[in-house]
C-alpha positions in Angstrom: 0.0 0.0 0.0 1.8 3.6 -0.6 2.4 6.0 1.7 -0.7 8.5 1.3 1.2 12.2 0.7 0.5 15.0 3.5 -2.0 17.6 2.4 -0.2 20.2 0.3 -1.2 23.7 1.9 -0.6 27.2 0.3 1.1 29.3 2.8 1.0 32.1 0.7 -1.1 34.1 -1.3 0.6 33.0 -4.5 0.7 30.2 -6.4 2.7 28.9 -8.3 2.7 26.1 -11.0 4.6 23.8 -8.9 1.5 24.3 -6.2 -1.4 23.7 -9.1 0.3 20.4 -10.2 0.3 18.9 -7.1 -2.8 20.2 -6.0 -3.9 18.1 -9.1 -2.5 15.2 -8.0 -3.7 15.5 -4.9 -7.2 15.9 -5.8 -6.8 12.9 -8.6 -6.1 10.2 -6.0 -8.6 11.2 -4.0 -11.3 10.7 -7.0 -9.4 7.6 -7.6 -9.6 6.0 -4.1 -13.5 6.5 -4.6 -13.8 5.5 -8.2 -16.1 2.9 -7.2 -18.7 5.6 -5.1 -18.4 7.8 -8.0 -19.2 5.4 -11.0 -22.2 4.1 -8.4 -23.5 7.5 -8.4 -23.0 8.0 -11.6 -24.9 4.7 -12.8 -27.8 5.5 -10.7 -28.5 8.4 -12.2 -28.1 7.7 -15.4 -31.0 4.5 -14.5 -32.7 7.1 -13.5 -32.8 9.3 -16.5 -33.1 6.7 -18.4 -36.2 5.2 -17.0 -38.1 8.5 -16.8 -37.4 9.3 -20.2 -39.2 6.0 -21.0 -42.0 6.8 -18.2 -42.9 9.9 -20.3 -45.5 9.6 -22.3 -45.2 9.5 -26.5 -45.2 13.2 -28.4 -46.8 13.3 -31.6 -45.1 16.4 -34.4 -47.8 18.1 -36.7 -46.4 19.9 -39.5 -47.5 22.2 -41.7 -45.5 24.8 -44.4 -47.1 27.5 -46.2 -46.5 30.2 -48.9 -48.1 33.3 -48.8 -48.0 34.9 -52.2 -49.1 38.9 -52.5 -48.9 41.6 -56.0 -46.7 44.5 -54.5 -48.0 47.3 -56.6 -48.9 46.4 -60.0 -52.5 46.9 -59.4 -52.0 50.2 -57.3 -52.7 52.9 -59.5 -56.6 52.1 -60.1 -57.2 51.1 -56.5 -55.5 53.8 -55.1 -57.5 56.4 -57.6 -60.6 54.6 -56.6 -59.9 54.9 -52.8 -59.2 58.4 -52.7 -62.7 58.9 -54.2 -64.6 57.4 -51.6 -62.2 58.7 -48.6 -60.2 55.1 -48.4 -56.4 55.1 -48.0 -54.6 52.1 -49.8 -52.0 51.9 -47.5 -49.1 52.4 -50.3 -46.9 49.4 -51.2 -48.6 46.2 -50.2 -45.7 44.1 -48.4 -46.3 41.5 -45.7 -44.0 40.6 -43.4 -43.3 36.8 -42.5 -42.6 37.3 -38.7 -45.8 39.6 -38.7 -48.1 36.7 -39.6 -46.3 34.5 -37.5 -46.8 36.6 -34.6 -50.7 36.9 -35.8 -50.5 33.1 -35.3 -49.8 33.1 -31.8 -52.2 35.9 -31.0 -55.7 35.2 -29.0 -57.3 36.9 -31.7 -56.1 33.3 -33.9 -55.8 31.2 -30.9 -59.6 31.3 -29.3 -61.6 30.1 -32.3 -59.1 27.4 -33.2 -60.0 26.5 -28.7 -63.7 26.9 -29.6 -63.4 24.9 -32.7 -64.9 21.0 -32.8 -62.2 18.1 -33.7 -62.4 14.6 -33.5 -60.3 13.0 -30.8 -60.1 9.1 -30.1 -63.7 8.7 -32.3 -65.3 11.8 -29.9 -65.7 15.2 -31.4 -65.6 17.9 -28.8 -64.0 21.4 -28.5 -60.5 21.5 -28.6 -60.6 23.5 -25.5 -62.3 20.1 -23.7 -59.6 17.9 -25.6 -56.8 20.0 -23.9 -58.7 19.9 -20.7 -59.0 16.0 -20.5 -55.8 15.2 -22.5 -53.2 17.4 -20.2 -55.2 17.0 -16.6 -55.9 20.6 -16.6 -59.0 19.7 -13.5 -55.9 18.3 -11.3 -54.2 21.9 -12.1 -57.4 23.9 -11.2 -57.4 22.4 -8.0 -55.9 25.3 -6.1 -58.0 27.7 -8.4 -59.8 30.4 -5.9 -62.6 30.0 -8.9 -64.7 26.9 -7.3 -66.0 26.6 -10.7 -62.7 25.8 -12.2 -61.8 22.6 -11.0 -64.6 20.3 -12.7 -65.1 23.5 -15.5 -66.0 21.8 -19.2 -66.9 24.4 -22.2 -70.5 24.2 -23.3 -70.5 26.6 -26.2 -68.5 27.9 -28.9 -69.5 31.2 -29.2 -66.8 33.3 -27.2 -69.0 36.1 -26.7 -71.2 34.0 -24.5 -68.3 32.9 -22.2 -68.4 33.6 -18.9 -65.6 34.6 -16.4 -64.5 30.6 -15.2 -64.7 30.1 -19.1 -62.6 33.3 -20.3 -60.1 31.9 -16.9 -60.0 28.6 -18.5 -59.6 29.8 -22.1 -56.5 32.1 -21.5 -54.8 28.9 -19.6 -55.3 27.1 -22.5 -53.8 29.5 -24.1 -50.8 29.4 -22.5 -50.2 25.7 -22.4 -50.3 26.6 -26.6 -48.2 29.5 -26.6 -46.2 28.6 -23.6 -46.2 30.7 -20.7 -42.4 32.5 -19.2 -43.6 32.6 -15.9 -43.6 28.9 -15.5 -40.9 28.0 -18.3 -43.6 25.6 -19.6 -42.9 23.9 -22.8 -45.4 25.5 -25.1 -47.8 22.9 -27.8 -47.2 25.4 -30.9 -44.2 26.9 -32.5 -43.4 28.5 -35.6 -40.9 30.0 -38.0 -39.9 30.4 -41.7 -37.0 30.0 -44.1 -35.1 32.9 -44.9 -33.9 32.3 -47.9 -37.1 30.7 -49.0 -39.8 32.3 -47.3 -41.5 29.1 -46.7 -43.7 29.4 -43.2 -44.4 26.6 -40.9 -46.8 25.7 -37.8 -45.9 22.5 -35.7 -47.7 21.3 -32.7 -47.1 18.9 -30.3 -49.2 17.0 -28.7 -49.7 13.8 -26.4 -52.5 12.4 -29.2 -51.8 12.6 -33.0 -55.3 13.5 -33.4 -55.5 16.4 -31.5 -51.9 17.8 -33.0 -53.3 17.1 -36.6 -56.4 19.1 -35.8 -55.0 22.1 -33.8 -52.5 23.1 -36.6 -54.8 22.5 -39.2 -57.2 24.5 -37.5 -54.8 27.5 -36.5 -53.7 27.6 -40.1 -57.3 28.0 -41.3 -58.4 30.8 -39.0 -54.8 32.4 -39.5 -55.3 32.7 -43.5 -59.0 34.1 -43.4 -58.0 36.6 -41.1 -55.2 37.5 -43.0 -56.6 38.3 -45.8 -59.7 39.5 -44.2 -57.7 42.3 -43.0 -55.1 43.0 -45.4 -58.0 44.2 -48.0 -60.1 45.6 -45.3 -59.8 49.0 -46.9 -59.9 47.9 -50.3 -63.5 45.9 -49.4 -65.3 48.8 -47.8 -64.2 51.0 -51.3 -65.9 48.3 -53.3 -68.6 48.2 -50.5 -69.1 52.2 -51.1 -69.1 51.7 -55.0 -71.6 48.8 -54.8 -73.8 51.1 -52.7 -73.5 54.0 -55.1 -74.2 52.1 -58.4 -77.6 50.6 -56.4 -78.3 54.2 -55.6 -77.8 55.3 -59.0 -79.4 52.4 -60.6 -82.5 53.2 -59.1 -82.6 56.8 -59.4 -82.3 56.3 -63.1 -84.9 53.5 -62.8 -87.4 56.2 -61.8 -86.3 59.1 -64.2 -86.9 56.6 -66.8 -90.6 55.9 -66.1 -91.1 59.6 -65.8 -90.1 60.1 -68.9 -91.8 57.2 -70.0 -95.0 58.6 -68.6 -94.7 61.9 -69.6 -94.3 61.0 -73.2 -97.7 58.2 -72.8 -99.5 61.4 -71.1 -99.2 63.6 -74.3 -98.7 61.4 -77.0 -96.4 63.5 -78.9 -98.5 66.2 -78.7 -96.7 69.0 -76.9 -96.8 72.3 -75.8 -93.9 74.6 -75.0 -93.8 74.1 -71.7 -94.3 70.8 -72.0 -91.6 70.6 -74.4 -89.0 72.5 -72.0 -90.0 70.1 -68.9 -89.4 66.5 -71.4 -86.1 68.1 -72.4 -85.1 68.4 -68.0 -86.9 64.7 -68.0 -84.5 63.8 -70.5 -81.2 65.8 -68.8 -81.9 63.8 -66.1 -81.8 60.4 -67.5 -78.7 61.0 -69.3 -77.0 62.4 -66.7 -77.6 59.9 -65.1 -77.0 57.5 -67.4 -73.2 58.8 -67.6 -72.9 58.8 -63.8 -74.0 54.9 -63.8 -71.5 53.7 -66.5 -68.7 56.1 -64.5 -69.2 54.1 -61.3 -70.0 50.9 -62.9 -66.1 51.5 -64.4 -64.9 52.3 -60.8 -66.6 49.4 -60.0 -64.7 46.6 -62.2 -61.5 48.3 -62.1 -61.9 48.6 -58.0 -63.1 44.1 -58.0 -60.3 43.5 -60.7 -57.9 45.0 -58.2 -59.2 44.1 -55.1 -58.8 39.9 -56.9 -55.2 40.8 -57.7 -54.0 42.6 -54.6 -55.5 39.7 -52.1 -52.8 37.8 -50.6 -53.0 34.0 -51.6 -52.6 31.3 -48.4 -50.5 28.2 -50.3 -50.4 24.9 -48.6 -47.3 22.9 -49.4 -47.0 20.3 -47.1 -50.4 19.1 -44.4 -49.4 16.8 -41.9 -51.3 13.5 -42.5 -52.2 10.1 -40.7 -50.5 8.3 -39.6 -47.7 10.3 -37.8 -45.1 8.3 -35.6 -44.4 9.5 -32.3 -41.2 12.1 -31.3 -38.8 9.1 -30.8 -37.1 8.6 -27.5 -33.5 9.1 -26.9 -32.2 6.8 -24.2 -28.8 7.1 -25.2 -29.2 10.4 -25.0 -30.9 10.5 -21.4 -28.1 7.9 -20.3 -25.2 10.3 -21.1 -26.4 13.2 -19.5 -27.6 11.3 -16.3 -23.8 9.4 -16.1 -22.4 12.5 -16.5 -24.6 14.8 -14.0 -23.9 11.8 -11.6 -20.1 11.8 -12.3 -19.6 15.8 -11.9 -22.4 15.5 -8.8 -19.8 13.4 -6.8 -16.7 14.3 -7.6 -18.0 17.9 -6.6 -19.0 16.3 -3.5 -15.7 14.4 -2.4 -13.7 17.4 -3.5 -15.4 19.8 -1.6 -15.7 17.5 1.5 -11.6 17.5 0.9 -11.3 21.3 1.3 -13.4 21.7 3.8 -11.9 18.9 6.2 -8.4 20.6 5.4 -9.4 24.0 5.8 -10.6 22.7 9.4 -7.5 20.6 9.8 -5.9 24.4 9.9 
């Protein structure tokens, strides 16, 4: 057995290299005298990571990429002479902006009504809210809740605006289990992002059931693209709105200068005096006046459609996750490796700082 080496103490405040080597040394035997602790503690927990990374239950991966295509000004000039007509601004150069719509996708305003949407789960169609609810336990989390409601709390309706407060409590939860939350650091269900270089978007969700991932991305994608467009030619709509509302008014206004010239001319059979004569002539002023002013905002009208159909942005699906889809695989290699070596750094920290304290009360 060798002669175990006396404790190699600094006397002075420094140190040299001759001091750090066999400092070294002396903390390498020690880890080598209790190799056999160390590579225990190392072993257990790598069991242990091992085994709850089997323990935890299968995640499914929907995926979904998208294009969205928009005309950047081709079409301006008549919609933007149109709009100014009627008081409507066209907002200039029509460019959208990839992490805009992504950050529309996480929104509530995209978020509730894909919660208040139906899907089928394991052969039972229910709200996706209730899904969420039974899937992740969310009755055991309510628990604490100062709602009483909350705990046993199951969505009866769709229609948000009917919700009341336990709902709109439960809905922004569910919310945050989507989008993740930073107070807790929990693991959000959704994320998203887009290709630089190809401008390619993509939603994914994660789920514990394949049919409930399938259906929430499908579903935010849906309500994401109407909305999208709903507002992006907001302006544009309510110009074509005003022109529709115009021709209508016009339309009928020359409808009923018509039949009273119509009626005028059946009343006196072409037998007129000069009065008579001077008040068909403003009869007939009228109708063609109005006759022009129809056609002009008829025009306004196409050209205002025909750009309003080339200016809407254009939602293309590339790739829709389908059945079946296989479950996030598990790495246990992985969890091994990190749990052997959290154990191994664990316990030599301990036996090493056990050393220096014991010396530094030795002194």
């Amino acid at each position: 057995m060798t002669e175990q080496q006396p404790p190699v103490y600094i006397q002075d405040d420094e140190i040299t290299l001759k001091d750090l080597i066999l400092k070294i040394q002396e903390f390498w035997r020690l880890l080598w005298a209790n190799k056999w602790y160390i590579i225990a503690f190392a072993l257990i927990l790598a069991s242990l990571s091992a085994l709850r990374t089997y323990l935890t239950p299968s995640r499914f991966l929907a995926k979904l990429t998208f294009m969205v295509n928009e005309d950047e000004g081709s079409n301006m000039g008549g919609i933007a002479n149109v709009l100014g007509q009627f008081g409507f601004s066209s907002g200039g150069k029509s460019e959208y902006n990839l992490d805009r719509i992504l950050e529309l996708s996480r929104s509530r305003r995209i978020i509730y009504p894909v919660l208040l949407d139906s899907i089928t789960v394991n052969d039972s169609k229910d709200l996706i809210a209730n899904h969420l609810i039974r899937i992740y336990d969310f009755h055991d989390r309510w628990e604490d809740s100062k709602d009483p409601k909350l705990p046993d709390y199951i969505f009866t309706t769709g229609d948000e605006t009917k919700l009341d407060n336990t709902a709109r409590i439960a809905l922004n939860s569910l919310y945050l289990q989507i989008v993740g939350n930073e107070k807790k650091s929990n693991d959000p269900l959704m994320s998203n992002g887009y290709g630089e270089e190809t401008a390619i978007l993509n939603l994914n969700v994660t789920a514990l059931n394949a049919d409930l991932a399938i259906g929430m991305v499908t579903r935010i994608y849906d309500v994401l693209s109407a909305y999208y467009i709903e507002k992006t030619v907001e302006p544009q709509q309510e110009a074509v709105n005003a022109l529709k509302l115009k021709a209508d008014s016009l339309k009928n206004s020359l409808s009923a200068a018509e039949a009273r010239l119509a009626r005028f001319d059946d009343t006196h059979r072409n037998l007129y005096l000069s009065s008579d004569v001077v008040q068909r002539d403003q009869y007939q002023r009228q109708v063609t006046l109005l006759t022009i002013m129809y056609g002009e905002v008829i025009k306004n009208l196409e050209t205002a459609n025909f750009a309003l159909q080339s200016q809407m942005p254009f939602f293309q699906t590339i790739d829709e996750p389908q059945f079946p889809i296989l479950p996030s695989p598990k790495s246990l290699v992985k969890a091994i490796l990190i749990g052997g070596l959290l154990g191994g750094f664990l316990s030599c920290g301990f036996f090493i700082s056990r050393k220096i304290y014991r010396d530094a009360m030795a002194t």
